[in-house]
N, C-alpha and C positions, 0 to 999 in steps of 0.2 A: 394454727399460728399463735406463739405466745404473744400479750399483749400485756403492756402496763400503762400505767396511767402517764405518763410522758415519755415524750420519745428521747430516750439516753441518747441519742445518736447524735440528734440535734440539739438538745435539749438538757445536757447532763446534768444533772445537781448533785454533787458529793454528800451534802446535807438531808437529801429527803430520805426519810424511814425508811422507804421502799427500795431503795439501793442494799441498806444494810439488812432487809431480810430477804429478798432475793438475788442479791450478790451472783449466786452459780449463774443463774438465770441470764440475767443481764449482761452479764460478760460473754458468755455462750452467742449471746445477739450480737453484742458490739463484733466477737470475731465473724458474724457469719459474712458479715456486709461493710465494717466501719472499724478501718485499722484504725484511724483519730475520727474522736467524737470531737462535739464543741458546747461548750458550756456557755451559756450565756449569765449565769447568777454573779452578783458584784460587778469584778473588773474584768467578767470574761476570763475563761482559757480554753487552752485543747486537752483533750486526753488519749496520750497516746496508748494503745494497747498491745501492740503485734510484739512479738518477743524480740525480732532483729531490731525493730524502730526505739523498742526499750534499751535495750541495750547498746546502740549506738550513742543514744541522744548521753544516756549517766555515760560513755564513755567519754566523750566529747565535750570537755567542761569549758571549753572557752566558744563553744557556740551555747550551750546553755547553761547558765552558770545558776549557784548555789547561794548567789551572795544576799540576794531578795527571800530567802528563806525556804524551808521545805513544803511549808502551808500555801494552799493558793484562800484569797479571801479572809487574810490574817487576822485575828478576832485582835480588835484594839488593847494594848498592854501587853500582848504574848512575848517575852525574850525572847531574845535570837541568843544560837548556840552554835560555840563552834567545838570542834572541825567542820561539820554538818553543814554549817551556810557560811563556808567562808569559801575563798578557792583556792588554788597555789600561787605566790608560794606559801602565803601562811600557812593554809591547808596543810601543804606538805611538809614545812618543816615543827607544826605543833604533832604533828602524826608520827614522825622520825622518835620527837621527843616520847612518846605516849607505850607507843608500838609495842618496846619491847616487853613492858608488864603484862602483854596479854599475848605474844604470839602461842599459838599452840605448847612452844614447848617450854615457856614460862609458867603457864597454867598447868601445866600435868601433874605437878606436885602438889595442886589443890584438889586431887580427886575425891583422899581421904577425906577433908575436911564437908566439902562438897554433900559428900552420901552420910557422914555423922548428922549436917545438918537437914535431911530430908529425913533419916532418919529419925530426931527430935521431933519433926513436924510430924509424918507419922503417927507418932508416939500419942498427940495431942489427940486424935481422934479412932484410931484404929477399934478404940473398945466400944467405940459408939455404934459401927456397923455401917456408918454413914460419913459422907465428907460431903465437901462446898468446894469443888477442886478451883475455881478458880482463885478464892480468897484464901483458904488453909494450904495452898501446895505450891500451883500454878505459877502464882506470882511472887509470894517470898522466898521462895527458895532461891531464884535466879538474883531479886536484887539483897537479901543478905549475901550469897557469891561476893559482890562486885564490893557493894559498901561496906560491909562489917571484914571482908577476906582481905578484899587486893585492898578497899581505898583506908581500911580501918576506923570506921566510924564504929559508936558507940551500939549496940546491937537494938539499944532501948527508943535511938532514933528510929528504925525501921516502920514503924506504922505510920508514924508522922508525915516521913519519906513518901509511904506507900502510898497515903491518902495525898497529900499534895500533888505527887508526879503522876496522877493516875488521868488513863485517858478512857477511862468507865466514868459516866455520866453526864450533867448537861453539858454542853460543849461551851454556852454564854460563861459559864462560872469558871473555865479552864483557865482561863490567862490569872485568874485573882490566886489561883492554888498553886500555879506556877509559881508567881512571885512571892508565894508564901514558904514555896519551897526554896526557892533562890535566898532568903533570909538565914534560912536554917542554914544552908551549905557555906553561905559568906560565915556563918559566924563559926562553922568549922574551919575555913579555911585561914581561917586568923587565930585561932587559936593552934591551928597544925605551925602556921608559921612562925609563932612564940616557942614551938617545942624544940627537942632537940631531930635533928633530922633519921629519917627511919629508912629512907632510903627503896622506900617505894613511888608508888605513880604518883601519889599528892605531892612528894617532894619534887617529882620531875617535872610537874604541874607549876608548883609553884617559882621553883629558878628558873622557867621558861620564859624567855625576852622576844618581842620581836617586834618590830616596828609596826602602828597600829594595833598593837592587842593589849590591854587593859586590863587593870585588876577585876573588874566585871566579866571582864569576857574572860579571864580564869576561871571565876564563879562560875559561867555561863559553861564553861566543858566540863568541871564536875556535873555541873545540873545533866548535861546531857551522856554524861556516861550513865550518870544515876537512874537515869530518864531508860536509856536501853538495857538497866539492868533489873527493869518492873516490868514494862511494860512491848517489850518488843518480844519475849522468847517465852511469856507465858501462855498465847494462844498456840504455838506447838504443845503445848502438854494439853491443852482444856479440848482440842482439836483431838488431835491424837488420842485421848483417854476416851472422848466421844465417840470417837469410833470404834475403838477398841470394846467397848462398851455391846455397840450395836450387833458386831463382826464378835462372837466369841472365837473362831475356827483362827482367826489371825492372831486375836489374844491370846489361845492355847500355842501358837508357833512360837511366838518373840518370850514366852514363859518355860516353855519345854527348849530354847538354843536363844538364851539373849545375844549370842554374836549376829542374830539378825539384826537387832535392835537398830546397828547405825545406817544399815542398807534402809529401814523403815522410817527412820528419822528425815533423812529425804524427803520421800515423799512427804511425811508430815511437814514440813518446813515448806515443799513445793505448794502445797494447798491451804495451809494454818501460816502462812506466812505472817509475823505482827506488822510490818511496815510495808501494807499493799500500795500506798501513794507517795511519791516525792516531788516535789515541785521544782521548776525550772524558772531562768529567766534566759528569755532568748536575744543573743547581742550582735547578731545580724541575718540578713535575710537570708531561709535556709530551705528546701524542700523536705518533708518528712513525709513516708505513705501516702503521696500525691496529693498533699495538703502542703501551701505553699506558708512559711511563715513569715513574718517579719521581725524585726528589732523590735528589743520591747514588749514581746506576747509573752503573755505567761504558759507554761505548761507544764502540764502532769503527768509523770510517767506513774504509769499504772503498773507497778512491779507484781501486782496479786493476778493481772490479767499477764501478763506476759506470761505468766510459769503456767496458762490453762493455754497458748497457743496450740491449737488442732495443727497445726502446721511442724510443730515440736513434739508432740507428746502426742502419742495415740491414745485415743481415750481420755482427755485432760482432766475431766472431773470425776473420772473412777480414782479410787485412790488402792494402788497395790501397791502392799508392802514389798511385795518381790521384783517392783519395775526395776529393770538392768539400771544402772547410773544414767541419768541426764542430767545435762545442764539445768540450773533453776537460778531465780533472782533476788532469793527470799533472802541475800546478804548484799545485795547491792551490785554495781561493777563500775568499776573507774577508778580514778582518787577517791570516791566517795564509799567505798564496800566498806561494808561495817566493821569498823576496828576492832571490835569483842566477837568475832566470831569464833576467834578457837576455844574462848571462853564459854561463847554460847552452844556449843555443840559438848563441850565437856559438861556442862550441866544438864543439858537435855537429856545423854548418852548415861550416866548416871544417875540421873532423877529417875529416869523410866527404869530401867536396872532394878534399883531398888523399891522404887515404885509396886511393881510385877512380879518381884520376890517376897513380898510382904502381902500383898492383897493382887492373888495372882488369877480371882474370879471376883467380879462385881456386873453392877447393871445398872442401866439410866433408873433416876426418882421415878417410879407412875406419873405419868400424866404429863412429864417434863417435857418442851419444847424450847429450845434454844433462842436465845433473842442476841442479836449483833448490835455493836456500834463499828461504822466505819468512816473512817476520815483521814488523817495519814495515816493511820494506824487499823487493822479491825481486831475486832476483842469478840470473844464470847463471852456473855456478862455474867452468867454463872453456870454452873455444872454440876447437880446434885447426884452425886453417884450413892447404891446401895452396896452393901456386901455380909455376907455371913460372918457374923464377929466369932461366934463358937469356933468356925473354921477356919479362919485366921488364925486366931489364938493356938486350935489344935494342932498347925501347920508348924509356926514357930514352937511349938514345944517338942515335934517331932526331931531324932537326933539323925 
């Protein structure tokens, strides 16, 4: 019988070590006996696990709403961000306004641009034979995409960015990084608003009126597009490249027919999810997996447990690149699914492409063992891969 030092069932803590390095483990438990655990740390909550229970409760936003924020246990100072924690109809009518800069078929004309800049990145290290996938690839590629493409920030902002919006490290210091980033984004968005109009999503950003929402809370959905264009879609690649890593037989597949690539992404997205936890607030008495709630509880949908439901997914923690399509939650479901996802799957589907066409054999650092953070978010916190530079080199010069 697996045993850990607290019983997650009863006992959950989002916060202790031990969740973020045995994650598989843990959820594996919670499915075997306990569709909702209960938390007792702070103000209490539940965590719901099962994939129907997940999915119902984000379907259902006026039994559990968004408006008390996605964190359960809010570190003092954190902003609140919308569309994220607001409901409808703000929710929906700042979505209406947003939407159209990023549905899939807005984005498609970013492809180029997209794979020139993975390419660049590339560039920075290929001769070394080595990379830091999560810091050199991972995560700037996705939020240059969002900032420097669709929102048109300055490119020189992007570290600034990266380091502020990051939800790698101590968790006490996140809210002071936030608001340092919330600085930087207000003073873009005043100076976009002195400009002449360009007629993308900051302008649609900024003519956007509604009753209740605030020059802040403008600031505040920059911040949080900027927010999911770091740090929500870089654990598919540090995920996915991990494995890839381990499994050569599957990395020789998606290199010899990238058209596997998007069937692959799946799964990676199913298991590498960035946004395992969302938080709820519940606004009347409700039953969930025969746990009874009230008004006023807080809870968390556990979206990283839901997509390992044994009830769903044969095998939940094998990860195959060939599984037929299944449903997954690694974008959310309701008013709440992640608004950048046709954006984020064009940058994944491209990263890796060019990714696998440039360094199309490597392998984990010696000695490498992966370490997690997880909290709304989980991250792999680095990823040292090696690779034959000679053979890189040889490959690209071959015609």
């Amino acid at each position: 019988m697996t045993t850990f030092k607290r019983d997650y069932r009863a006992d959950y803590d989002l916060t202790d070590p031990e969740l973020s390095a045995r994650w598989d483990e843990i959820v594996a438990d919670l499915h075997a006996g306990c569709p909702v655990a209960r938390s007792i740390t702070g103000e209490g909550y539940w965590v719901v696990n099962g994939y129907d229970e997940v999915a119902r409760c984000a379907k259902d936003w006026r039994t559990f709403s968004s408006v008390d924020g996605f964190m359960v246990n809010r570190p003092e100072g954190m902003p609140y961000f919308a569309p994220a924690e607001v409901d409808p109809p703000l929710q929906r009518a700042l979505r209406a306004a947003l939407e159209p800069f990023l549905r899939p078929k807005a984005v498609a004309g970013l492809e180029p641009q997209v794979r020139a800049y993975a390419n660049q990145l590339i560039d920075t290290f290929i001769t070394n034979g080595e990379v830091e996938v999560v810091s050199q690839f991972a995560n700037p590629l996705p939020q240059y995409v969002f900032s420097a493409v669709v929102a048109g920030m300055d490119p020189a902002e992007m570290p600034y960015l990266l380091n502020a919006f990051s939800f790698v490290g101590p968790e006490a210091e996140r809210a002071a990084n936030f608001q340092r980033g919330m600085v930087r984004i207000e003073a873009y968005l005043r100076r976009r608003s002195d400009e002449s109009p360009r007629g993308d999503i900051v302008d649609a950003l900024l003519n956007f009126e509604h009753a209740g929402y605030s020059w802040m809370d403008k600031v505040g959905t920059l911040c949080q597009l900027t927010i999911g264009g770091i740090g929500t879609t870089g654990y598919a690649f540090s995920g996915g490249l991990y494995h890839l890593a381990l499994n050569p037989d599957d990395r020789r597949k998606l290199v010899a027919d990238p058209a596997r690539i998007p069937q692959a992404l799946d799964e990676f997205l199913r298991l590498f999810l960035g946004v395992v936890n969302m938080a709820r607030r519940v606004t009347t008495e409700v039953d969930v997996g025969g746990v009874s709630m009230a008004n006023g509880d807080r809870v968390l949908l556990s979206y990283g447990a839901a997509c390992r439901d044994p009830g769903v997914y044969q095998n939940p923690n094998e990860l195959n690149i060939e599984r037929a399509a299944v449903p997954h939650l690694a974008f959310g479901a309701g008013v709440h699914r992640c608004i950048g996802e046709g954006l984020a799957r064009l940058v994944l589907r491209a990263g890796y492409e060019t990714f696998l066409a440039r360094i199309p054999e490597f392998e984990v650092a010696k000695g490498f063992v992966p370490e997690y953070e997880t909290g709304s978010t989980r991250h792999m916190t680095r990823l040292p891969l090696k690779f034959d530079r000679r053979a890189v080199e040889s490959r690209a010069q071959t015609p």
